[in-house]
N, C-alpha and C positions, 0 to 999 in steps of 0.2 A: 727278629728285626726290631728294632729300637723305633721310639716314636719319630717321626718327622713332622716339619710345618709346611701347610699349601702355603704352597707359593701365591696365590693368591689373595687368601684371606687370612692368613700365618695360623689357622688353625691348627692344633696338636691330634696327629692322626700316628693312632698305634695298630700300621699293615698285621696282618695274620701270619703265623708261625712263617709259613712255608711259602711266603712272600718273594715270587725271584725279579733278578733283573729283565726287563724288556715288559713287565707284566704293567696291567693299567687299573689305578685302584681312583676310588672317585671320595671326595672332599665330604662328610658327611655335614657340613654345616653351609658351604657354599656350591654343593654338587658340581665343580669341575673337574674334569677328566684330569690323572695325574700318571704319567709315567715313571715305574722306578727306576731309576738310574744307576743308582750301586747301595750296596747292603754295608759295606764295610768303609768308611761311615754310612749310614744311613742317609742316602737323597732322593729326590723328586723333583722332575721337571712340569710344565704343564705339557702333557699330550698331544702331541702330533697330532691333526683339527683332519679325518676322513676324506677326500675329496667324493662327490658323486659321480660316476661316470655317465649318469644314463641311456647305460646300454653301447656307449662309443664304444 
């Protein structure tokens, strides 16, 4: 996979070999959660934010 830029901070982040879509890699300069989105171009969205459920 090719480098991408957080969408955040436009940091240049080069994911690991075997990087796939739906997986969630984190911004090493501004630690936001990043979603990839497709390999062929290479994208990243920011990640869909966990809801808590506590216990409902």
């Amino acid at each position: 996979m090719k480098t991408v830029s957080c969408t955040e901070c436009a940091a240049e982040i080069t994911p690991a070999e075997n990087t796939e879509v739906g997986e969630i890699i984190v911004c090493p300069d501004c630690g936001v959660d990043l979603e990839v989105v497709s390999l062929e171009p290479a994208a990243v969205e920011l990640a869909p934010m966990e809801q808590e459920d506590w216990g409902e």
